[in-house]
N, C-alpha and C positions, 0 to 999 in steps of 0.2 A: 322883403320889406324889413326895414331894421326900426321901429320908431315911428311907424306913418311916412318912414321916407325911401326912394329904391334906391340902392345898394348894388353898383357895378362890382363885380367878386370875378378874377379870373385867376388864370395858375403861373406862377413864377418860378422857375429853381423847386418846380416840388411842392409851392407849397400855395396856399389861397392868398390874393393879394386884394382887398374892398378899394372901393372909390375914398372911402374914408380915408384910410392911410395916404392915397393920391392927394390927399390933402397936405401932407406933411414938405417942410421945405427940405427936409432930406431925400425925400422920397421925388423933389423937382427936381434938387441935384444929380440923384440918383438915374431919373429919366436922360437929364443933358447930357451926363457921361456916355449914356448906354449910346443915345443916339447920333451923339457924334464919333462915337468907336464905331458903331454900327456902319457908320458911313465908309470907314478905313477899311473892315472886314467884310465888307460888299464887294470892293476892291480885289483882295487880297485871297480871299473866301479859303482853300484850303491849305495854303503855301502860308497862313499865319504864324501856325508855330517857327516855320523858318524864318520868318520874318523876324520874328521875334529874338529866335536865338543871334540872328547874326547882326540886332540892334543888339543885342546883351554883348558879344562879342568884338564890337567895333566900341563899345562904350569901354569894356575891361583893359581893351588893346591901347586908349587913351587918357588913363588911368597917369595922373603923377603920382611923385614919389610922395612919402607923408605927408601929409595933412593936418594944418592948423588952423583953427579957428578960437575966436574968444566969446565966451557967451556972460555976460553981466561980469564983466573983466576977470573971470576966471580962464586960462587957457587950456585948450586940451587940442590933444594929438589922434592924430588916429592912424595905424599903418597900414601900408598898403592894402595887408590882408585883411584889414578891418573893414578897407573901405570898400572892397573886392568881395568881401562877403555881404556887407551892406547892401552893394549896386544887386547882387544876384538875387536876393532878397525882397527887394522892390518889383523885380522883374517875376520874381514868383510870384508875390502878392498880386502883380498883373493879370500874371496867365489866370492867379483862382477868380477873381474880379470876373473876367469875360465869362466864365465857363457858369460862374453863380448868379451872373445878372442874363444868363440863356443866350448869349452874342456869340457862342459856338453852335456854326449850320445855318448861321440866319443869310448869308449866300443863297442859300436852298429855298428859303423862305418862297412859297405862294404869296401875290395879292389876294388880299378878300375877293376884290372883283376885278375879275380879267377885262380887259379893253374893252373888249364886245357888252361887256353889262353896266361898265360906265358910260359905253355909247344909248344905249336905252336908258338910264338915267339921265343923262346929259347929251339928247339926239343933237344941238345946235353947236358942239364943239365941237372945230374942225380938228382930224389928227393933224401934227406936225408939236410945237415947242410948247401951242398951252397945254396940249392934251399930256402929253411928257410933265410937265409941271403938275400936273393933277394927280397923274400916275404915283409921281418921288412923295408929291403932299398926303398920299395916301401910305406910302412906304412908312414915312415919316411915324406919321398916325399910329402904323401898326408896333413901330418901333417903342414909344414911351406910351401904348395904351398893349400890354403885352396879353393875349389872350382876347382881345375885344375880338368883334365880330360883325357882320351885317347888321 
């Protein structure tokens, strides 16, 4: 209890994450990102890093020559290996991103409740596409409420 009021608190990257901060429009952002990566590396589950390097490597491989652009009519350049080092640079800030918002392993991830205990919650849903729908809406769930539980 924080205030007379309760306080969902679970763990993130390490560290305690409250319902409070779930408040913050960073922390929404934060969520959409997770969960719609989460969606690609459900996918992809441990073959991401290669995925990964060989979008790094098709993007270096289509790389023009210099680089210009104007910004408040001032121009500047940038060379290749500016812009070569830039791309690889985004691509790192990527990989730390997945690894600090916990989307490394989440492949592996358990449901809270397996089939058989949403079927006793819910005895009148037939298996087939709703119950599938309830299932991903529960994935979903666990995905931007990191650490919640039953």
């Amino acid at each position: 209890l924080d205030g007379g009021k309760i306080r969902t608190i679970c763990k993130m990257g390490g560290k305690n994450v409250t319902s409070k901060v779930a408040k913050d429009p960073i922390w929404d952002h934060a969520m959409e990102f997770r969960l719609l990566t989460s969606k690609v590396l459900e996918r992809i589950g441990p073959l991401w890093r290669a995925a990964l390097v060989l979008s790094l490597v098709q993007s270096l491989v289509t790389l023009k020559d210099d680089f210009e652009y104007t910004i408040e009519g001032d121009v500047f350049e940038e060379s290749q290996d500016e812009i070569r080092q830039g791309l690889i640079q985004q691509y790192d800030t990527f990989a730390v991103a997945l690894q600090k918002i916990g989307l490394i392993g989440i492949w592996d991830r358990k449901p809270i409740m397996d089939g058989r205990e949403v079927k006793k919650v819910l005895p009148k849903i037939p298996k087939g596409p709703i119950f599938r729908e309830i299932m991903d809406e529960q994935d979903s769930w666990m995905t931007v409420n990191p650490g919640g539980s039953k």
